[in-house]
GUROPA-411779 format. One record per residue (C-alpha): residue number from 1; residue in three letters; chain; x, y, z. Coordinates in steps of 0.2 Angstrom, whole numbers, padded with zeros to 4 digits. Example, Ala and Ser with C-alpha at 12.3 -4.5 7.8 and 13.67 -1.06 7.14 Angstrom:
<recs>
REC seq type mol     x     y     z
REC   1  ALA   A  0062 -0022  0039
REC   2  SER   A  0068 -0005  0036
</recs>
This chain:
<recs>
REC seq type mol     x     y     z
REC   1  UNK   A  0174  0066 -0094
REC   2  UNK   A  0159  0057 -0086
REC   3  UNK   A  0144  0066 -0081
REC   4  UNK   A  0147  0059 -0063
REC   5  UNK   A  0163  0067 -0062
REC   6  UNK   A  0159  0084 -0073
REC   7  UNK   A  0143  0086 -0059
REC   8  UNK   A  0149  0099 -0046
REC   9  UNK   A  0148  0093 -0031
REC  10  UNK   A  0143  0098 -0012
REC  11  UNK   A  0163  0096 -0007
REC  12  UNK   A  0168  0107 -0021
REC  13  UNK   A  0154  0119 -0015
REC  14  UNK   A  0161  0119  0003
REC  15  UNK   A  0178  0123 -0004
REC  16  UNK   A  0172  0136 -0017
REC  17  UNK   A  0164  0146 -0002
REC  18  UNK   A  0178  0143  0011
REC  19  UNK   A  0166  0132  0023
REC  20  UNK   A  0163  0116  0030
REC  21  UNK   A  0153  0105  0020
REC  22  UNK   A  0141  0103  0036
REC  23  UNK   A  0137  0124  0035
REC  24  UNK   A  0138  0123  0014
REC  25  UNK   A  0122  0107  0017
REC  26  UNK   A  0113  0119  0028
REC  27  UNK   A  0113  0134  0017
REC  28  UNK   A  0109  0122  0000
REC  29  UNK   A  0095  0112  0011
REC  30  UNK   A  0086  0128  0018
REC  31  UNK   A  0093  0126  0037
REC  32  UNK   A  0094  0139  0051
REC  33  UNK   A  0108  0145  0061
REC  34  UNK   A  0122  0151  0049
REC  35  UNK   A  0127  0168  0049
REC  36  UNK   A  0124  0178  0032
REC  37  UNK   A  0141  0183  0026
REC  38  UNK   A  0142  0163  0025
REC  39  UNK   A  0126  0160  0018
REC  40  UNK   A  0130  0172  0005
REC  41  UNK   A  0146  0164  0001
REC  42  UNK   A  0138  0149 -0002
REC  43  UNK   A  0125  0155 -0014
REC  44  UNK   A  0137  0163 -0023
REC  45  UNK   A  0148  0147 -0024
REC  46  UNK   A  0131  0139 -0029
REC  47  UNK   A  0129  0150 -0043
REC  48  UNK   A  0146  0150 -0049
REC  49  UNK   A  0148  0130 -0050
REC  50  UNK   A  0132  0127 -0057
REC  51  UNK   A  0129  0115 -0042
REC  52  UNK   A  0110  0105 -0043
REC  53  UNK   A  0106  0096 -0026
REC  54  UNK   A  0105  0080 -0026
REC  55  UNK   A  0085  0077 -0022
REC  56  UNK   A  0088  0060 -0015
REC  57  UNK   A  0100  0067 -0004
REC  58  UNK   A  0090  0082  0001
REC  59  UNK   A  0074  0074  0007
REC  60  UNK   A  0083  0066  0018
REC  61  UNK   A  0090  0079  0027
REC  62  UNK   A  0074  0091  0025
REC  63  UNK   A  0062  0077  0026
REC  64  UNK   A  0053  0088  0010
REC  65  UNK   A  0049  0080 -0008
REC  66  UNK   A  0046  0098 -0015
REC  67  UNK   A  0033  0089 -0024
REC  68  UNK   A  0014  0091 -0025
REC  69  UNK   A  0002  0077 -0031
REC  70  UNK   A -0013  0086 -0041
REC  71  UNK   A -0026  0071 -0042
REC  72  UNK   A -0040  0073 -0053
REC  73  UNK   A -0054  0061 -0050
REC  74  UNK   A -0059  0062 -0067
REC  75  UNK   A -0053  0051 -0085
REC  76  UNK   A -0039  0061 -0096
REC  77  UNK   A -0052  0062 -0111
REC  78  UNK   A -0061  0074 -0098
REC  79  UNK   A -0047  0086 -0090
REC  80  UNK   A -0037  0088 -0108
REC  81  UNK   A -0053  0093 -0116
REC  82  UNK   A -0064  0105 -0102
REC  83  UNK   A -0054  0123 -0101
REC  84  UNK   A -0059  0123 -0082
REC  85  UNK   A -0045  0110 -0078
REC  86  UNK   A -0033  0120 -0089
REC  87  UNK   A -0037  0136 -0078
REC  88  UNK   A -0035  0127 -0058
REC  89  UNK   A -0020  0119 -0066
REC  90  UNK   A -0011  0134 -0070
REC  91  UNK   A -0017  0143 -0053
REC  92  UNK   A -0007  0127 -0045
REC  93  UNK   A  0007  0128 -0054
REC  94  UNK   A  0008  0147 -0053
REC  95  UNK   A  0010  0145 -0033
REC  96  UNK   A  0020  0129 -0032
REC  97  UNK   A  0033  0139 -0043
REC  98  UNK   A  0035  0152 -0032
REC  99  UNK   A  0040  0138 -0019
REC 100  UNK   A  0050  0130 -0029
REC 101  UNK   A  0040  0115 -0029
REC 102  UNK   A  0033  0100 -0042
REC 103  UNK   A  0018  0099 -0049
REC 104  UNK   A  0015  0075 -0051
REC 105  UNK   A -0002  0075 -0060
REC 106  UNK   A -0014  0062 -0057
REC 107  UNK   A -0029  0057 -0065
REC 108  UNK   A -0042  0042 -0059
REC 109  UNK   A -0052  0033 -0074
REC 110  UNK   A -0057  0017 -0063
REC 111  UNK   A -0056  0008 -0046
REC 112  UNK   A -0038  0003 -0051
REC 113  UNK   A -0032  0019 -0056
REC 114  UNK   A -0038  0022 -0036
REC 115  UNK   A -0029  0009 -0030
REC 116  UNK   A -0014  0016 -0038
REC 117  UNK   A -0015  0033 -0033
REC 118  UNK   A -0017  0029 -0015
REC 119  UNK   A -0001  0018 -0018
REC 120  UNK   A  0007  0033 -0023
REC 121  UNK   A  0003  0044 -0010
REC 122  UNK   A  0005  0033  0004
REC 123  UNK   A  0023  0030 -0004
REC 124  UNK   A  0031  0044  0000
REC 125  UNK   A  0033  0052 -0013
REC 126  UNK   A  0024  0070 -0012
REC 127  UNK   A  0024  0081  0003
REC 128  UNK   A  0004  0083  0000
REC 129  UNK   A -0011  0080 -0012
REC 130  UNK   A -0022  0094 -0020
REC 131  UNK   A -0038  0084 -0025
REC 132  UNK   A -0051  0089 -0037
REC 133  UNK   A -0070  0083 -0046
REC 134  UNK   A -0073  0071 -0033
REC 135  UNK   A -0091  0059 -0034
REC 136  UNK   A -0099  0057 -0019
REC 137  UNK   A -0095  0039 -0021
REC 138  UNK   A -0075  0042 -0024
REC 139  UNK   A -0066  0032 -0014
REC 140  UNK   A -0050  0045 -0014
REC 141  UNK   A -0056  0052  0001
REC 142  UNK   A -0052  0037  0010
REC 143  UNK   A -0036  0032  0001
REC 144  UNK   A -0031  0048  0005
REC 145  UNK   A -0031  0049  0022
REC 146  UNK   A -0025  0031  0024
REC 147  UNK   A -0010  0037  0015
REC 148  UNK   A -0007  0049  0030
REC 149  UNK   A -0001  0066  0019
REC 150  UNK   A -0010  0084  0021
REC 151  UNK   A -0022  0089  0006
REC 152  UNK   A -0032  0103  0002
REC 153  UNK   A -0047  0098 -0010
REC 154  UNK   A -0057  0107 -0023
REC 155  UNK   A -0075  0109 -0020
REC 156  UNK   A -0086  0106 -0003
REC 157  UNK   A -0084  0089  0001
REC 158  UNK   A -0099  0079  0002
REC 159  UNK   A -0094  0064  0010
REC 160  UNK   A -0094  0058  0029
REC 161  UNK   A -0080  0048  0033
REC 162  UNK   A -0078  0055  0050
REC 163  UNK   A -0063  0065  0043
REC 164  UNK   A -0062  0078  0056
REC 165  UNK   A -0062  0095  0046
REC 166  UNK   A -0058  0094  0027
REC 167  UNK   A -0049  0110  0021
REC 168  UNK   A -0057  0115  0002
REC 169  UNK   A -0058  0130 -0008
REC 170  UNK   A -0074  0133 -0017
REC 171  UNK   A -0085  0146 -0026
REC 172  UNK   A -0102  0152 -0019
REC 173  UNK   A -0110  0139 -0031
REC 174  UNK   A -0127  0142 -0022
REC 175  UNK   A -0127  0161 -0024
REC 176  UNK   A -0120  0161 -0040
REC 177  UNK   A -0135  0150 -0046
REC 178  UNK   A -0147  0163 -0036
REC 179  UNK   A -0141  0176 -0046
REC 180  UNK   A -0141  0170 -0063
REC 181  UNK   A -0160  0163 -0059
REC 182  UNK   A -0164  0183 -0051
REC 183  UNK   A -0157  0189 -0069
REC 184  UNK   A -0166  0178 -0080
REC 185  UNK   A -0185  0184 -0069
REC 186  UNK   A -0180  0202 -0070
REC 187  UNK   A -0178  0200 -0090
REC 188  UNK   A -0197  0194 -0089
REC 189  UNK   A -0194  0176 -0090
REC 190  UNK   A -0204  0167 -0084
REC 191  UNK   A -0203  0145 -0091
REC 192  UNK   A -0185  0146 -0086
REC 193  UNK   A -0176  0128 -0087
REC 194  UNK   A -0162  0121 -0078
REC 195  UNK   A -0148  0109 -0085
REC 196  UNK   A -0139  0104 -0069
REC 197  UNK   A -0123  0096 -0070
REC 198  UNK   A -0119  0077 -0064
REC 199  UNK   A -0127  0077 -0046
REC 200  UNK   A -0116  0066 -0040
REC 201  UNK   A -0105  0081 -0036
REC 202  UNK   A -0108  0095 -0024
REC 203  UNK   A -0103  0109 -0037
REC 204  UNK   A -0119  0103 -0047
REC 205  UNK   A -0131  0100 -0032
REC 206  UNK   A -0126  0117 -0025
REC 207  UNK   A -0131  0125 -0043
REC 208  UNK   A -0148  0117 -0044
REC 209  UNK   A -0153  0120 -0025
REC 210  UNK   A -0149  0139 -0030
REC 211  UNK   A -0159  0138 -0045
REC 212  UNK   A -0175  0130 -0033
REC 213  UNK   A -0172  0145 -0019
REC 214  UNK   A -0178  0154 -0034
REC 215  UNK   A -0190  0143 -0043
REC 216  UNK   A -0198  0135 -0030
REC 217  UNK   A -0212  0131 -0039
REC 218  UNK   A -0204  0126 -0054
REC 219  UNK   A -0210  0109 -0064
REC 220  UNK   A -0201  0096 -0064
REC 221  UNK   A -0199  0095 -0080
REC 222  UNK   A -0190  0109 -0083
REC 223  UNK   A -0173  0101 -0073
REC 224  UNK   A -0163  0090 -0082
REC 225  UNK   A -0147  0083 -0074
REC 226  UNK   A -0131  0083 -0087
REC 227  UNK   A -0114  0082 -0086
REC 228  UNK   A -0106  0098 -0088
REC 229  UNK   A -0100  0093 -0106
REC 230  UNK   A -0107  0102 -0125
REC 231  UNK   A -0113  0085 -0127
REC 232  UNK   A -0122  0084 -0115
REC 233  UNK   A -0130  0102 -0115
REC 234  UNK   A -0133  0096 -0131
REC 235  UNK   A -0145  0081 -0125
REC 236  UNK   A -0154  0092 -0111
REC 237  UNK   A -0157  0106 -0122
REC 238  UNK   A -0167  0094 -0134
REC 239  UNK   A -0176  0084 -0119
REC 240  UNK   A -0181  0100 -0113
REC 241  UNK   A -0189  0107 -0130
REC 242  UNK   A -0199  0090 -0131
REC 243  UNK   A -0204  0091 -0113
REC 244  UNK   A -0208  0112 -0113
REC 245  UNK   A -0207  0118 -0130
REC 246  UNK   A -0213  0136 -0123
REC 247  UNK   A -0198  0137 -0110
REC 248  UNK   A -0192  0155 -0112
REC 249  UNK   A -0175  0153 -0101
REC 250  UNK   A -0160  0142 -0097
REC 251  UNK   A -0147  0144 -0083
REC 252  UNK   A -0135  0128 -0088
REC 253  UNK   A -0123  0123 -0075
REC 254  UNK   A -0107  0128 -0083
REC 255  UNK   A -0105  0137 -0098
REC 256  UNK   A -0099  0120 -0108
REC 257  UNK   A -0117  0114 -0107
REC 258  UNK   A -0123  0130 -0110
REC 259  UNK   A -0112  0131 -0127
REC 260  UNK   A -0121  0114 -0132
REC 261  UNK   A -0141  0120 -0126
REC 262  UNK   A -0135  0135 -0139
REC 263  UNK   A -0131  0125 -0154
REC 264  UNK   A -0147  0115 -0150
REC 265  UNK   A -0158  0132 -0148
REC 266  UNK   A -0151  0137 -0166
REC 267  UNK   A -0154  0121 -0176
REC 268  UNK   A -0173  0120 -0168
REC 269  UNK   A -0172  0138 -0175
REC 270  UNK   A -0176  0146 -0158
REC 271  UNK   A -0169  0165 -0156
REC 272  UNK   A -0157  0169 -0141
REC 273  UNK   A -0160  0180 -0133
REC 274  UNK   A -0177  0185 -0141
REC 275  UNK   A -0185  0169 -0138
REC 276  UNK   A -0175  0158 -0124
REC 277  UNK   A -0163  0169 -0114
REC 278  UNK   A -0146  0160 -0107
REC 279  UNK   A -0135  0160 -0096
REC 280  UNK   A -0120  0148 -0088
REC 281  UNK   A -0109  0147 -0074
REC 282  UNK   A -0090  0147 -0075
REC 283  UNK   A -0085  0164 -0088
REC 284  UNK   A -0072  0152 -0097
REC 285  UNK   A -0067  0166 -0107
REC 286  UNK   A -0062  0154 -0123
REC 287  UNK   A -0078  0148 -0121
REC 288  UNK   A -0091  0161 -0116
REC 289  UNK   A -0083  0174 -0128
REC 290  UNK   A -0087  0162 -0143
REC 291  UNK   A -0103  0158 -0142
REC 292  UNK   A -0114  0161 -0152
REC 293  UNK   A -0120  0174 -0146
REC 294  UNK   A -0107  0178 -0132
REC 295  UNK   A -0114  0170 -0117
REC 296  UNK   A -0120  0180 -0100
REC 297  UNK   A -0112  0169 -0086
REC 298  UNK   A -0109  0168 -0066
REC 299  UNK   A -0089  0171 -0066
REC 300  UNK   A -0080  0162 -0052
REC 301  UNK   A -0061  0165 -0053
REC 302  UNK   A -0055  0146 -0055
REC 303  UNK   A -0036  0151 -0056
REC 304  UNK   A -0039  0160 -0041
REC 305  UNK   A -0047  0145 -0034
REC 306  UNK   A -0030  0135 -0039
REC 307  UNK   A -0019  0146 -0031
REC 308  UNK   A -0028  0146 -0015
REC 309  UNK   A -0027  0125 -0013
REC 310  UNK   A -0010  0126 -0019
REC 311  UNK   A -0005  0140 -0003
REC 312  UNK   A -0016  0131  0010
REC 313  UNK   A -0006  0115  0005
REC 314  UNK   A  0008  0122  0009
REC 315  UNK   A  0006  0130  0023
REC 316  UNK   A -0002  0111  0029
REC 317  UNK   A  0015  0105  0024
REC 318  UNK   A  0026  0116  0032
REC 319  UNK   A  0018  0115  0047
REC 320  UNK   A  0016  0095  0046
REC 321  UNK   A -0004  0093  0048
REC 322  UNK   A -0010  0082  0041
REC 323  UNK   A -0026  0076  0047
REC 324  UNK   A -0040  0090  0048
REC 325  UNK   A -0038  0109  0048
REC 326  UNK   A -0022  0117  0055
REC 327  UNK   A -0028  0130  0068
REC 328  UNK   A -0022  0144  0063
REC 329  UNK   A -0031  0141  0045
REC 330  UNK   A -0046  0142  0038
REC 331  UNK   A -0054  0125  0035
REC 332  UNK   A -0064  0132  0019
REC 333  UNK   A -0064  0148  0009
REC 334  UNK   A -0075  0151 -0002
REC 335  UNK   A -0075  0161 -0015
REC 336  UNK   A -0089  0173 -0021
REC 337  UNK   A -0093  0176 -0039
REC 338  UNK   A -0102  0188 -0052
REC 339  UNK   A -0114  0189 -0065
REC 340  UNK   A -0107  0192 -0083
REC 341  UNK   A -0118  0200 -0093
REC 342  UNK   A -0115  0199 -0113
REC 343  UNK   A -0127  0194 -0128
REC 344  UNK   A -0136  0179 -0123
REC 345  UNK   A -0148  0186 -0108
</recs>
């Protein structure tokens, strides 16, 4: 017997419920107006049979891909290495399960990795795009809204492309810098440091102008941009030791780059917290547990904020917007977040 003909079809369905095969497409394909002993009949006929829809089929009666495009606007050496991406990842996933719907991953390295993903999306084949780690100079934005399909992003967007009302989720990166900064000068520090993140994103800008609403007289010197990797908390630590060798604090801007100003502090033989207090942003638990010492950190749920762009979305979807915020939405929600206090501030 062929797999063609051992599949359980919709006929057989309609037949194994005692219906027509119109009221047995309805029930399968999520359609109102049949009655509940029918729709129950169906289900159980479902069950019974093993039936699988036939996709192809079914988005053409519900004009629904049950499918989500998650674009990351960042190389796969980056998300499959940073825990962050792991965590919005499995936020997204937890709520498209619940609705029964795909997660297609998509990750930009170049300008023809855009080209290609705005193919995509403008090819039908997703009902909406969740979109994360934009540039300021990413041209997803504008791809994205040539290809026409609702999306959430991840972050504050920091372009103006005349897109009327961009829905995002995103933490209180501003406050959460304040805080950490606050905490650093109520331990008595006093030469406190900033490694910012890359600039051209608006998580990192937010975190630096938080760390200025405190430090408002801060030298120069004491900020240096990275790019939220160990590697390169690792450079920034060792610029700042040669530019202020009596700095005596450190708020890095996510608690990779904090791991990697830790591992420099220790080789130039520099006590934490006794001599250069830290702290980061993020509370990656199997990053900020392992420090050494466990690192103090500004906490933002980022599964949380997964789950949220993931609901949104879908809410966009089943309401078919697809330009700027639906009205009965919120445009941005923002998360706030919390200090963390362990050993290293």
């Amino acid at each position: 017997m062929t797999e063609a003909t051992a599949r359980p079809t919709l006929e057989a369905v309609a037949a194994r419920a005692g219906v027509s095969r119109a009221t047995a497409s309805r029930v399968v394909n999520g359609g109102d107006g049949v009655r509940e002993p029918l729709v129950e009949r169906v289900r159980r006929a479902v069950d019974e049979l093993g039936y699988v829809p036939n996709q192809a089929a079914r988005s053409l009666v519900t004009k629904r891909h049950d499918a989500i495009a998650v674009v990351i606007a960042e190389p796969e050496t980056r998300v499959f290495a940073d825990p962050f991406f792991a965590l919005q990842l499995r936020g997204i996933s937890k709520e498209l399960t619940i609705h029964d719907s795909q997660l297609v991953l998509l990750l930009t390295e170049g300008r023809d990795d855009h080209t290609r993903v705005g193919r995509y999306l403008a090819g039908g084949h997703v009902d909406g795009a969740l979109v994360f780690s934009l540039h300021l100079d990413d041209p997803l934005p504008g791809l994205i809204q040539g290809a026409g399909v609702p999306t959430v992003f991840g972050g504050r967007p920091g372009w103006s492309d005349g897109t009327p009302g961009p829905v995002y989720v995103d933490s209180d990166n501003r406050g959460g810098a304040r805080e950490a900064v606050r905490h650093l000068v109520g331990l008595g520090r006093t030469r406190i440091a900033h490694i910012a993140g890359a600039l051209d994103q608006t998580s990192a800008v937010d975190r630096l102008d938080g760390f200025r609403d405190v430090m408002a007289d801060a030298d120069p010197r004491m900020v240096v941009e990275s790019d939220f990797t160990p590697a390169g908390g690792e450079r920034a630590m060792r610029e700042l030791l040669d530019r202020c060798p009596d700095l005596d604090g450190v708020f890095a801007a996510n608690d990779l780059t904090a791991a990697g100003a830790l591992r420099v502090l220790r080789e130039r033989g520099r006590r934490v917290p006794e001599d250069v207090a830290v702290i980061g942003f993020d509370d990656m638990l199997p990053v900020a547990e392992q420090t050494d010492p466990p690192l103090t950190t500004i906490r933002q749920d980022i599964e949380e904020m997964g789950r949220l762009m993931a609901r949104l979305l879908l809410r966009r979807v089943d309401r078919g917007t697809t330009g700027g915020a639906d009205a009965d939405a919120p445009a941005a929600v923002v998360l706030p977040t919390t200090l963390v206090r362990r050993a290293s501030a």
